[in-house]
mmJSON file of the N, C-alpha and C atoms, coordinates in Angstrom:
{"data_MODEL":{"atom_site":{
"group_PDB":["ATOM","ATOM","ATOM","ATOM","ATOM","ATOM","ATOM","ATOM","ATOM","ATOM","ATOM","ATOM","ATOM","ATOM","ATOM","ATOM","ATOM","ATOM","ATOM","ATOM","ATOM","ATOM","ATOM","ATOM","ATOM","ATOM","ATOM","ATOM","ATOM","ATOM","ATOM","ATOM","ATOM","ATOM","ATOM","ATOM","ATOM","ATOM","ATOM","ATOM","ATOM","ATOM","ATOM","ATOM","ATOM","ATOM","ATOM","ATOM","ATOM","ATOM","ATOM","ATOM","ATOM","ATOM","ATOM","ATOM","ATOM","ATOM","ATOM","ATOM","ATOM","ATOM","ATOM","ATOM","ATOM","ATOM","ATOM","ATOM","ATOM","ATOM","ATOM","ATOM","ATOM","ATOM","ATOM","ATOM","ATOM","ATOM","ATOM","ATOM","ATOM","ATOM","ATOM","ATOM","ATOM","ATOM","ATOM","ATOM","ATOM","ATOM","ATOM","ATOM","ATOM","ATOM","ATOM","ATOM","ATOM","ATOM","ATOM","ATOM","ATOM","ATOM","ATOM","ATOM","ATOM","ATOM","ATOM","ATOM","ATOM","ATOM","ATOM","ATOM","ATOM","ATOM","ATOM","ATOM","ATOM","ATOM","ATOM","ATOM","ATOM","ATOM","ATOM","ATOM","ATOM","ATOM","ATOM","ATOM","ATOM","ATOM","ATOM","ATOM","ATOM","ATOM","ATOM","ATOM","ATOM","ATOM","ATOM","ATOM","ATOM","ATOM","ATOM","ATOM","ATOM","ATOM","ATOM","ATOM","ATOM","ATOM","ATOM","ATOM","ATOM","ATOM","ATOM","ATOM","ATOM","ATOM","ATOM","ATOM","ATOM","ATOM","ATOM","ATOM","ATOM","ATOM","ATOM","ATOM","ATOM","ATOM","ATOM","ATOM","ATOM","ATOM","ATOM","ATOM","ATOM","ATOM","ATOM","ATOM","ATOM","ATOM","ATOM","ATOM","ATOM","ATOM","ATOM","ATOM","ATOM","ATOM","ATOM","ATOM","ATOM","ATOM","ATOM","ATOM","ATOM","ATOM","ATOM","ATOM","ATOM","ATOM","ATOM","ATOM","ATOM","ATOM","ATOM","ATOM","ATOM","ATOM"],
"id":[1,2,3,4,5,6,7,8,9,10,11,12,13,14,15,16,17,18,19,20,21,22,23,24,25,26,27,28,29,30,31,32,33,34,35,36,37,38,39,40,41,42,43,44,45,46,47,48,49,50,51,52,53,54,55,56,57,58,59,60,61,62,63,64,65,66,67,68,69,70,71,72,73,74,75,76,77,78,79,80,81,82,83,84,85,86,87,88,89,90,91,92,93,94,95,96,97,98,99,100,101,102,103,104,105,106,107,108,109,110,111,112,113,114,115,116,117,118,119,120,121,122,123,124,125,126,127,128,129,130,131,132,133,134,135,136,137,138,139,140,141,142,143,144,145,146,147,148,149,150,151,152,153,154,155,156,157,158,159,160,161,162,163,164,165,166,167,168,169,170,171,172,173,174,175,176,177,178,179,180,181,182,183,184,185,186,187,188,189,190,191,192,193,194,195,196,197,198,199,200,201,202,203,204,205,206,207,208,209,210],
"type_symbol":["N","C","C","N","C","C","N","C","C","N","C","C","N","C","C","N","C","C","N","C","C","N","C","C","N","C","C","N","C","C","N","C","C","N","C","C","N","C","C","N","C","C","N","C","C","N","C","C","N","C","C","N","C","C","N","C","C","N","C","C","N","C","C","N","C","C","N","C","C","N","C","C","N","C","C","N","C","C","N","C","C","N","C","C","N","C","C","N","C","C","N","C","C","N","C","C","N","C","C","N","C","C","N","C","C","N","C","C","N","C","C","N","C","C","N","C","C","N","C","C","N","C","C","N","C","C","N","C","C","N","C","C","N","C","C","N","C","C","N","C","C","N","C","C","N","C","C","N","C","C","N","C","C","N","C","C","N","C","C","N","C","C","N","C","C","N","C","C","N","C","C","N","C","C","N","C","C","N","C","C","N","C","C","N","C","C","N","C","C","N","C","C","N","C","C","N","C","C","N","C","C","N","C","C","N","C","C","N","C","C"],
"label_atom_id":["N","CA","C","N","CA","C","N","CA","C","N","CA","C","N","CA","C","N","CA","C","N","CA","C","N","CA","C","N","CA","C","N","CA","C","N","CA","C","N","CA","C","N","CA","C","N","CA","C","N","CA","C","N","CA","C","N","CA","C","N","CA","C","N","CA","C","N","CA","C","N","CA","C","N","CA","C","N","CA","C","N","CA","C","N","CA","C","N","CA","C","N","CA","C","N","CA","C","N","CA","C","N","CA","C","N","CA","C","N","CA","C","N","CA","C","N","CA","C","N","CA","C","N","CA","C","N","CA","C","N","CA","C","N","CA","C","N","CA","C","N","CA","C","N","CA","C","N","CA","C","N","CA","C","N","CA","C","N","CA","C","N","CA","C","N","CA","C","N","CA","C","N","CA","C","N","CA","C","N","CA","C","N","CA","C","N","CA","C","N","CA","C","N","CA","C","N","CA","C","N","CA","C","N","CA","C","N","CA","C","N","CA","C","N","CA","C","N","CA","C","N","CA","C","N","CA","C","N","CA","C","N","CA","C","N","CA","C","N","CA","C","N","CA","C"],
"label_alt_id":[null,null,null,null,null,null,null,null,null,null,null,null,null,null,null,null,null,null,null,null,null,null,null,null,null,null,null,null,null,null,null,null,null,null,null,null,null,null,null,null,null,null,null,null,null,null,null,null,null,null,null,null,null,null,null,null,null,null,null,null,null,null,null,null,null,null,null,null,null,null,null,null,null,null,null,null,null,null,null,null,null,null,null,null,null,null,null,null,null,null,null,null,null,null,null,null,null,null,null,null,null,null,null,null,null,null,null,null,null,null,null,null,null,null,null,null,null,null,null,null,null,null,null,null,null,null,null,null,null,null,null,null,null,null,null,null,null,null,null,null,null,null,null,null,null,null,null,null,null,null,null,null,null,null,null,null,null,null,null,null,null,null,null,null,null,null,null,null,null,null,null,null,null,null,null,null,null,null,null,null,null,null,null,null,null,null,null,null,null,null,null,null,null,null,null,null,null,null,null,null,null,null,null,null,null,null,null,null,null,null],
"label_comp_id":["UNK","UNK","UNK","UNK","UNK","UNK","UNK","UNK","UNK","UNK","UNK","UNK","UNK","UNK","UNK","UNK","UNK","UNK","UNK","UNK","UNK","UNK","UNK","UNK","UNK","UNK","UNK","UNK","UNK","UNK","UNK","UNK","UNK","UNK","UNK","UNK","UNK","UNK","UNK","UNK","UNK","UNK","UNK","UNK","UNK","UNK","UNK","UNK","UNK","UNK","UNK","UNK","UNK","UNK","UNK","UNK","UNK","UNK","UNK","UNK","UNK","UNK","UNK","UNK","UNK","UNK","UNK","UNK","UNK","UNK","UNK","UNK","UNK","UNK","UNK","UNK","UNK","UNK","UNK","UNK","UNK","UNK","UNK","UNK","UNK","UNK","UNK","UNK","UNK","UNK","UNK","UNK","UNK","UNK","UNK","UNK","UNK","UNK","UNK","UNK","UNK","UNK","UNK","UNK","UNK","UNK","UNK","UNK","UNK","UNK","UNK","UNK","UNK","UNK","UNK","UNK","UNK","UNK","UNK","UNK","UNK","UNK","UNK","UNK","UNK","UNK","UNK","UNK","UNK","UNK","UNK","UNK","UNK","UNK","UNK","UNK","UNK","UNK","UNK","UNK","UNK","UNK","UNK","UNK","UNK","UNK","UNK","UNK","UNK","UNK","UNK","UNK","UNK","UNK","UNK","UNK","UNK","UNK","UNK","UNK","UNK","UNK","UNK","UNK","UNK","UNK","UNK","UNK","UNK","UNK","UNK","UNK","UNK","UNK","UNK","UNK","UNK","UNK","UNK","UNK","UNK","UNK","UNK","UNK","UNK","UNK","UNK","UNK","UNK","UNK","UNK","UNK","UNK","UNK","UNK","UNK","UNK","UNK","UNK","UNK","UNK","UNK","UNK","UNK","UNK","UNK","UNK","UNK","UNK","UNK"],
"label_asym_id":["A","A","A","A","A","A","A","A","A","A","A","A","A","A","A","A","A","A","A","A","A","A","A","A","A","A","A","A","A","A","A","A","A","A","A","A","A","A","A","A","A","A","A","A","A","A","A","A","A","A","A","A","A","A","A","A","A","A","A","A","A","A","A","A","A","A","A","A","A","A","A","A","A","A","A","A","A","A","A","A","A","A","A","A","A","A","A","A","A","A","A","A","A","A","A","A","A","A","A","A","A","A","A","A","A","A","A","A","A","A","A","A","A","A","A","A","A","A","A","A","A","A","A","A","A","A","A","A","A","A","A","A","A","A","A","A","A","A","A","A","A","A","A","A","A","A","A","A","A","A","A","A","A","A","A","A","A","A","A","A","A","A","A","A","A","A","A","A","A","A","A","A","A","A","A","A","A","A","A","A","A","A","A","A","A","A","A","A","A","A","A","A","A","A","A","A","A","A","A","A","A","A","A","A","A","A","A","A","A","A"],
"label_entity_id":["1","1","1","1","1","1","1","1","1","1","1","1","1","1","1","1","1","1","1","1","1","1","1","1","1","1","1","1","1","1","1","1","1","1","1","1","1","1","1","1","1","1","1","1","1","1","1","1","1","1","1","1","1","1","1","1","1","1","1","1","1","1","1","1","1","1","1","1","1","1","1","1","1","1","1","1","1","1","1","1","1","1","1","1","1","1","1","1","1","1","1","1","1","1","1","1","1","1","1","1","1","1","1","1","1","1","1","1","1","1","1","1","1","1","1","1","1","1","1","1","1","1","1","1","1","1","1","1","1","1","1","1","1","1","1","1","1","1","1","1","1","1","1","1","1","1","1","1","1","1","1","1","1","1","1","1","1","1","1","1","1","1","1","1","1","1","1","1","1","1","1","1","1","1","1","1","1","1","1","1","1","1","1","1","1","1","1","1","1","1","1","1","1","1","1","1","1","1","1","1","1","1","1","1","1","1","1","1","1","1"],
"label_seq_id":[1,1,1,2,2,2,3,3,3,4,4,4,5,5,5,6,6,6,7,7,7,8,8,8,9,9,9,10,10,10,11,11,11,12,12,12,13,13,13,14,14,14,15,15,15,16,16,16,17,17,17,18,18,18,19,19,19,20,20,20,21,21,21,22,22,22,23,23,23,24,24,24,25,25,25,26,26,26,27,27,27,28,28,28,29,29,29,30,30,30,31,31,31,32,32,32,33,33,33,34,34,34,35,35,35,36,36,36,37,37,37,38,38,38,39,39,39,40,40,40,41,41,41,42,42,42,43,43,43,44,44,44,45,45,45,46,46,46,47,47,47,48,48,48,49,49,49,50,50,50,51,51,51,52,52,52,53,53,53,54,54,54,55,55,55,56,56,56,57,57,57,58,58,58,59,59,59,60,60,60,61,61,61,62,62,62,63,63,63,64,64,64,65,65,65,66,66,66,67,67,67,68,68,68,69,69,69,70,70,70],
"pdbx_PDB_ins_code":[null,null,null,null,null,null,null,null,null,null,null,null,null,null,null,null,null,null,null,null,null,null,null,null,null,null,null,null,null,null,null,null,null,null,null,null,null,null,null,null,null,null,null,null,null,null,null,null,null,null,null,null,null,null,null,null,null,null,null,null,null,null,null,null,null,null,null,null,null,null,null,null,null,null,null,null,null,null,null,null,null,null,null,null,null,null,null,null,null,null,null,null,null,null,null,null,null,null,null,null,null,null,null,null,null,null,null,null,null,null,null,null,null,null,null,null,null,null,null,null,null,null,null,null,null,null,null,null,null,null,null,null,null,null,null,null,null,null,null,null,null,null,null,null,null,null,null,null,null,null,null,null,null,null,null,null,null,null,null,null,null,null,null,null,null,null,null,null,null,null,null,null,null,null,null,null,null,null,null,null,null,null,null,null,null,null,null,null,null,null,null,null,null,null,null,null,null,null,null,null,null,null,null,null,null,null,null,null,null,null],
"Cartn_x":[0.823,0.0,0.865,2.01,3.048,3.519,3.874,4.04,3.876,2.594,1.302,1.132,1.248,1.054,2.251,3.452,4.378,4.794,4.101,4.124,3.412,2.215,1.541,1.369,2.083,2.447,3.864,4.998,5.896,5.15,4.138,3.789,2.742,2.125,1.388,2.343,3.563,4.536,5.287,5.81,6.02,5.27,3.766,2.666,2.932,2.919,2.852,3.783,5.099,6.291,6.368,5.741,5.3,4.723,3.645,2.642,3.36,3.807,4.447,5.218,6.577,6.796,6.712,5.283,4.336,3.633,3.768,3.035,3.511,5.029,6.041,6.2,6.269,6.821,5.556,4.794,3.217,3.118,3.734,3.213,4.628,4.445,5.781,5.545,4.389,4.324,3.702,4.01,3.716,3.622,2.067,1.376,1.563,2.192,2.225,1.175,0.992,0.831,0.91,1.397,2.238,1.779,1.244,1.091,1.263,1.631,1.363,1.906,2.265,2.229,3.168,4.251,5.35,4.365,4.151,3.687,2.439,1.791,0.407,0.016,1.446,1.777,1.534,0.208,0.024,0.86,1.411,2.488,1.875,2.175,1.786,2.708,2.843,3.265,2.566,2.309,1.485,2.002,1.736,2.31,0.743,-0.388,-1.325,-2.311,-3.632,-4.918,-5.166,-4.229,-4.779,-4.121,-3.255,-2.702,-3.903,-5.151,-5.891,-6.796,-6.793,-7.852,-6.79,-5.174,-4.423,-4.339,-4.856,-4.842,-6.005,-6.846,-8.679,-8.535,-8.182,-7.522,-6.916,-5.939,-5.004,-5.654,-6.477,-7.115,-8.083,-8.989,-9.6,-9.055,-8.163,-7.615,-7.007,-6.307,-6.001,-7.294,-8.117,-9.173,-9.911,-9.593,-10.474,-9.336,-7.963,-7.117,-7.355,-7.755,-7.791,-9.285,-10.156,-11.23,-11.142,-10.778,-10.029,-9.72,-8.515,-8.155,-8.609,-10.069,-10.976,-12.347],
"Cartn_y":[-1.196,0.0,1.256,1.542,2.62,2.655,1.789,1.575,2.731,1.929,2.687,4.219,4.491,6.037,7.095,5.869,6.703,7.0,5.904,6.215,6.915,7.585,8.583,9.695,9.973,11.487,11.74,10.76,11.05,11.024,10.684,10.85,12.45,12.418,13.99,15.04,15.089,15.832,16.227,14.854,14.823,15.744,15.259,15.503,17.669,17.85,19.455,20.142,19.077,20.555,20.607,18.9,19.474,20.594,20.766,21.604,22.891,23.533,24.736,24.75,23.601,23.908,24.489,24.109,24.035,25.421,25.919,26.795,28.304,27.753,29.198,28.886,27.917,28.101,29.067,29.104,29.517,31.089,31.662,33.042,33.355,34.932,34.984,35.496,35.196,35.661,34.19,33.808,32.429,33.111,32.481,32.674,31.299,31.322,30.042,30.364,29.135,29.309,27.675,28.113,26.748,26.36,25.942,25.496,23.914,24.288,22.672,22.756,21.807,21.749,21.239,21.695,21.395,21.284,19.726,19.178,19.809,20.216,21.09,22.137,23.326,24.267,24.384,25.373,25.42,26.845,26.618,27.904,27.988,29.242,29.005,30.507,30.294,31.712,30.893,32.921,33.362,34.202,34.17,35.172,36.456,35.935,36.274,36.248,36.583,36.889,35.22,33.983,32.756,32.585,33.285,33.079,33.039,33.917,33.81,32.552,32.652,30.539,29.966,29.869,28.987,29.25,30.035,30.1,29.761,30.371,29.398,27.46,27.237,25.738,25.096,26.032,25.398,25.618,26.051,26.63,25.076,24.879,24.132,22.807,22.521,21.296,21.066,21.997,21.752,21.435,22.165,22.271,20.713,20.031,18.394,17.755,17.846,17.196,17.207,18.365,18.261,17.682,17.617,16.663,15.696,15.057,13.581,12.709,13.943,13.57,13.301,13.834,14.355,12.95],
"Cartn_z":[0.0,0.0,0.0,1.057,1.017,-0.685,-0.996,-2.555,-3.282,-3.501,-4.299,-3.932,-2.623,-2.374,-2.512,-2.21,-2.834,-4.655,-5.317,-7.009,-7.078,-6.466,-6.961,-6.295,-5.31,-4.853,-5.612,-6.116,-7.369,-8.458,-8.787,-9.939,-10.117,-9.175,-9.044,-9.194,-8.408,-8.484,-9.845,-10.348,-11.598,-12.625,-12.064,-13.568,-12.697,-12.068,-11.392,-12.265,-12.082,-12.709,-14.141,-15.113,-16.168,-16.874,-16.039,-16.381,-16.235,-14.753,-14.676,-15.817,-16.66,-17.38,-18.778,-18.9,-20.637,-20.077,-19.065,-18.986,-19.286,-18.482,-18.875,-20.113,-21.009,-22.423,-23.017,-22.471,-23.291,-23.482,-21.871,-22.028,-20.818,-20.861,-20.367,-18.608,-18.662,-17.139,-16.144,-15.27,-14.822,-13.415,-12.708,-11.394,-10.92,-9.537,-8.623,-7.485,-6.788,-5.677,-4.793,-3.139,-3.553,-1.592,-0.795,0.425,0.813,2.153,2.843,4.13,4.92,6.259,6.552,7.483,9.07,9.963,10.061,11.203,11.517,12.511,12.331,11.47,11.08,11.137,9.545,9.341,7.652,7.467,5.771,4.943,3.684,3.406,1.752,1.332,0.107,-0.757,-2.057,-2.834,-3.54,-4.684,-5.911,-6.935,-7.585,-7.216,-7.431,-5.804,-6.374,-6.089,-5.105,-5.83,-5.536,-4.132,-3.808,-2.663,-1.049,-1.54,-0.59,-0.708,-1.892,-1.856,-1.462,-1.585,-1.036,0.963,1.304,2.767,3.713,2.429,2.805,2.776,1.605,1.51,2.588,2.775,4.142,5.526,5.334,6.944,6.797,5.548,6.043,6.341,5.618,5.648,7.387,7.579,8.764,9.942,9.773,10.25,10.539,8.966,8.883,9.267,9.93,9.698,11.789,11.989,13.492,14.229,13.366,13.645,13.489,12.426,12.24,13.894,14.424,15.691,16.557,16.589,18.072,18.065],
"occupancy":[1.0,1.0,1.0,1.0,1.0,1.0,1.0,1.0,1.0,1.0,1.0,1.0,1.0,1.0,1.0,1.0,1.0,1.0,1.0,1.0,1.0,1.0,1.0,1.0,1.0,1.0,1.0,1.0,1.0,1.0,1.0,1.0,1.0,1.0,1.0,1.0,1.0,1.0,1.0,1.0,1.0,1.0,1.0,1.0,1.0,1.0,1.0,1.0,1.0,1.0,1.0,1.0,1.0,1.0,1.0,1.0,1.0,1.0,1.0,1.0,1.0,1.0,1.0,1.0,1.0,1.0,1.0,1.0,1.0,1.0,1.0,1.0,1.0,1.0,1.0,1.0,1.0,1.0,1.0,1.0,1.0,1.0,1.0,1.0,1.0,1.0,1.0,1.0,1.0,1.0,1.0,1.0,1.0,1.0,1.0,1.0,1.0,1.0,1.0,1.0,1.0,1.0,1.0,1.0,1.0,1.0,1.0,1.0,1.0,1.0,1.0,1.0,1.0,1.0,1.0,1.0,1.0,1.0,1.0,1.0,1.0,1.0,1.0,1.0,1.0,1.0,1.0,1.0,1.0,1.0,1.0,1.0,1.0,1.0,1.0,1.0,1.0,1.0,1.0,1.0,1.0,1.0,1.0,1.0,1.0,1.0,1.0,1.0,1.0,1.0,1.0,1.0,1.0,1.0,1.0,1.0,1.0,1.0,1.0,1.0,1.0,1.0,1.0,1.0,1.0,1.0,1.0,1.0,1.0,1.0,1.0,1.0,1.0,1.0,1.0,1.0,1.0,1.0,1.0,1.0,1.0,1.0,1.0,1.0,1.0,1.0,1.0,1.0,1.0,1.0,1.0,1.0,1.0,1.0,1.0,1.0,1.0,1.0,1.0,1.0,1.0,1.0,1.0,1.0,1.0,1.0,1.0,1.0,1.0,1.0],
"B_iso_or_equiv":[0.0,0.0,0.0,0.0,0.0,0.0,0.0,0.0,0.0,0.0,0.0,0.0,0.0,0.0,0.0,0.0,0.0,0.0,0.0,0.0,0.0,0.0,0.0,0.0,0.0,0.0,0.0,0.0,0.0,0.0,0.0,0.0,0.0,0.0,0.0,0.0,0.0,0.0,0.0,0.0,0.0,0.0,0.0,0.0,0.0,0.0,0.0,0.0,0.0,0.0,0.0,0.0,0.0,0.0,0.0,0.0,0.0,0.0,0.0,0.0,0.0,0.0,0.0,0.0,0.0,0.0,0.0,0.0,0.0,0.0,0.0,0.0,0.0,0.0,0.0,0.0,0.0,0.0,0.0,0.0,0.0,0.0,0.0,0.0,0.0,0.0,0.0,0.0,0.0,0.0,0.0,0.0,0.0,0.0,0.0,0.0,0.0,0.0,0.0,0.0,0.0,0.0,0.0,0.0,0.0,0.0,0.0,0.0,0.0,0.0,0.0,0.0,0.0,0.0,0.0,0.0,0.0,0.0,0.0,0.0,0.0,0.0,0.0,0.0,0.0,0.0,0.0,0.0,0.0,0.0,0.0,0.0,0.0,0.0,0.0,0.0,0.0,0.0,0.0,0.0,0.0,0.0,0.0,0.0,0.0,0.0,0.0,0.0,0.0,0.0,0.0,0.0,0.0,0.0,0.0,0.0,0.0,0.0,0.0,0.0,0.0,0.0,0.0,0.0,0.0,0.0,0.0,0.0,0.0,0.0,0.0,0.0,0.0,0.0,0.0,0.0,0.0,0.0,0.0,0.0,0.0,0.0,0.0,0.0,0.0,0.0,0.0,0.0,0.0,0.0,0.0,0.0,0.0,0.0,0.0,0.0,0.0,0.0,0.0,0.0,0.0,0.0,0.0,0.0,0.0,0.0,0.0,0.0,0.0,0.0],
"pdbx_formal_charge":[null,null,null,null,null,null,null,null,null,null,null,null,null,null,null,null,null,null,null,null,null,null,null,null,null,null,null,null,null,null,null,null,null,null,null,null,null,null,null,null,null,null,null,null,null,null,null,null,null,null,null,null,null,null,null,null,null,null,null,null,null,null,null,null,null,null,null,null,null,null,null,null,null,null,null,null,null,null,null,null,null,null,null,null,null,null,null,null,null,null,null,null,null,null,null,null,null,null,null,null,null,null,null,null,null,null,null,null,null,null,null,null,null,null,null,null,null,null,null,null,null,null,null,null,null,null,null,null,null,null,null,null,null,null,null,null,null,null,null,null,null,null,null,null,null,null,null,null,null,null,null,null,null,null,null,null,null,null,null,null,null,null,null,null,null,null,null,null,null,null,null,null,null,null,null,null,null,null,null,null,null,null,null,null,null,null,null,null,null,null,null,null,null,null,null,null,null,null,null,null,null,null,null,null,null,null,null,null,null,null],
"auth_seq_id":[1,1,1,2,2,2,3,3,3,4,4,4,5,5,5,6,6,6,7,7,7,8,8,8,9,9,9,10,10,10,11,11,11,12,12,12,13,13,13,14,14,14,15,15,15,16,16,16,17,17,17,18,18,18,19,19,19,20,20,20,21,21,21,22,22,22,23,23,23,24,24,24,25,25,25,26,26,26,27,27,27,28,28,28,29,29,29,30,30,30,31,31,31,32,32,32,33,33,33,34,34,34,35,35,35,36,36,36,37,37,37,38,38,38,39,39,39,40,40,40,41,41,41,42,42,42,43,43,43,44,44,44,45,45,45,46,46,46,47,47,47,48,48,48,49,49,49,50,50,50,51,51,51,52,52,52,53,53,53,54,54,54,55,55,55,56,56,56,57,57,57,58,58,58,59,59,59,60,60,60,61,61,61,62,62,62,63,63,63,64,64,64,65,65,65,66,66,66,67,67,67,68,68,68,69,69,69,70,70,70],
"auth_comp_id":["UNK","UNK","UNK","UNK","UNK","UNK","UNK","UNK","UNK","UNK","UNK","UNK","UNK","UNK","UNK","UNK","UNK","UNK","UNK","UNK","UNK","UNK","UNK","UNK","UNK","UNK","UNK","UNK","UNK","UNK","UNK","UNK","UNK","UNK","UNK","UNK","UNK","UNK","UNK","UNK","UNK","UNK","UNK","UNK","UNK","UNK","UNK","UNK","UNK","UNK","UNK","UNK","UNK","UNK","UNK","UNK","UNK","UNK","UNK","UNK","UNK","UNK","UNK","UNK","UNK","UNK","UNK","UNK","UNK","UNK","UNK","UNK","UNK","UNK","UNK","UNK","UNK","UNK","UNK","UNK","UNK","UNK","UNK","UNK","UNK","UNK","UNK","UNK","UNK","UNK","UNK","UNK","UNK","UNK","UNK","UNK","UNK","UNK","UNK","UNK","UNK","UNK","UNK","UNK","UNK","UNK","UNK","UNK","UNK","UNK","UNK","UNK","UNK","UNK","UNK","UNK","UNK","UNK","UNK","UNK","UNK","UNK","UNK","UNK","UNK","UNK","UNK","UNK","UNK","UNK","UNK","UNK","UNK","UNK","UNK","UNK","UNK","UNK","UNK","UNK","UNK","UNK","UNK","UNK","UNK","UNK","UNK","UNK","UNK","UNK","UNK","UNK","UNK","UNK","UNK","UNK","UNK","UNK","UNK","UNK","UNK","UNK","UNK","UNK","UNK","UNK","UNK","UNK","UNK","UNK","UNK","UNK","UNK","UNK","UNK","UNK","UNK","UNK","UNK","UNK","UNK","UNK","UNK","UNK","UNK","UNK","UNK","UNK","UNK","UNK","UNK","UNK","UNK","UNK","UNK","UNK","UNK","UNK","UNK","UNK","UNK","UNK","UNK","UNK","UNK","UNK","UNK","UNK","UNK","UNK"],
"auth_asym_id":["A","A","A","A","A","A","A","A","A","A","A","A","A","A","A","A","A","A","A","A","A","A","A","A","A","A","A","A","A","A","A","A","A","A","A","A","A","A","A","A","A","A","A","A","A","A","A","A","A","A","A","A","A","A","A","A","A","A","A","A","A","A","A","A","A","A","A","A","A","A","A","A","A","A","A","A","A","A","A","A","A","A","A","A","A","A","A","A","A","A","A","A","A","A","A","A","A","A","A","A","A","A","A","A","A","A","A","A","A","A","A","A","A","A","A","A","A","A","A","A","A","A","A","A","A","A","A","A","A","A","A","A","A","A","A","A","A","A","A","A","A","A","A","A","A","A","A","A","A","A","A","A","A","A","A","A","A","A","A","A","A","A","A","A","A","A","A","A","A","A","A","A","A","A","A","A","A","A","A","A","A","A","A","A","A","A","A","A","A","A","A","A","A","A","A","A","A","A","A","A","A","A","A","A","A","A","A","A","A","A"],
"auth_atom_id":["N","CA","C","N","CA","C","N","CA","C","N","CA","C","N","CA","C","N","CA","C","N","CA","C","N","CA","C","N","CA","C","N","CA","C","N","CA","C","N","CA","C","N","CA","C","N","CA","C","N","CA","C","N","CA","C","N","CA","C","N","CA","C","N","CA","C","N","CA","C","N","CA","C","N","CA","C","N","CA","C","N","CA","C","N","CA","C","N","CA","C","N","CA","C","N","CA","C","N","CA","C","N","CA","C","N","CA","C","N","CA","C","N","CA","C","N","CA","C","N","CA","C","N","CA","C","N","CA","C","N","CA","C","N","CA","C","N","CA","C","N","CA","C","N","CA","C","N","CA","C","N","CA","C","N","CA","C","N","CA","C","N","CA","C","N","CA","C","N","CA","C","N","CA","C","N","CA","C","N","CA","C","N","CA","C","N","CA","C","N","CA","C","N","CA","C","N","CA","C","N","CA","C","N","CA","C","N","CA","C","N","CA","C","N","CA","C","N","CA","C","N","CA","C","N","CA","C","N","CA","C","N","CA","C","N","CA","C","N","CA","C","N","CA","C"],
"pdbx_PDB_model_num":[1,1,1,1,1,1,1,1,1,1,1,1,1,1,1,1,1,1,1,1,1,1,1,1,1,1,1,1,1,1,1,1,1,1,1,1,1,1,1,1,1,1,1,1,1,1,1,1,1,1,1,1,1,1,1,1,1,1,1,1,1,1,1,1,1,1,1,1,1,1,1,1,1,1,1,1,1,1,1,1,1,1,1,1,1,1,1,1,1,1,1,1,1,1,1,1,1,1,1,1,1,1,1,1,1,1,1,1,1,1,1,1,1,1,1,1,1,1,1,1,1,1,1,1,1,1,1,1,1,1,1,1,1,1,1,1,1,1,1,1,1,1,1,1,1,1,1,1,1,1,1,1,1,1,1,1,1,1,1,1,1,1,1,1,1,1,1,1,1,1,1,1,1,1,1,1,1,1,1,1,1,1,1,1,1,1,1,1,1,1,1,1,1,1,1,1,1,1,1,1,1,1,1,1,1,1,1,1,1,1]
}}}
């Protein structure tokens, strides 16, 4: 099962920096936005507007990640 979850969080990853790549070839301005978690502790940076859905995202997640617990 670890297997399997590890071929496809390398493979999501993989398929991610493709895309960023095909994306800068496309146009010359490229928007990231990029979060995740140290241990409880949610981060994110932002090149755009998306940076606030990326902090709404991370709020909730943490949020279902601490009910999970309870």
């Amino acid at each position: 099962m670890q297997d399997n979850l590890f071929v496809v969080g390398f493979a999501l990853i993989f398929l991610g920096m493709i895309i960023i790549i095909i994306s800068s070839l496309k146009s010359s301005k490229v928007e990231y936005a990029f979060g995740g978690f140290i241990g409880p502790i949610p981060f994110g940076w932002a090149s755009s507007k998306y940076g606030l859905i990326l902090v709404i995202l991370t709020l909730l997640a943490i949020l279902l990640f601490f009910q999970s617990k309870i």
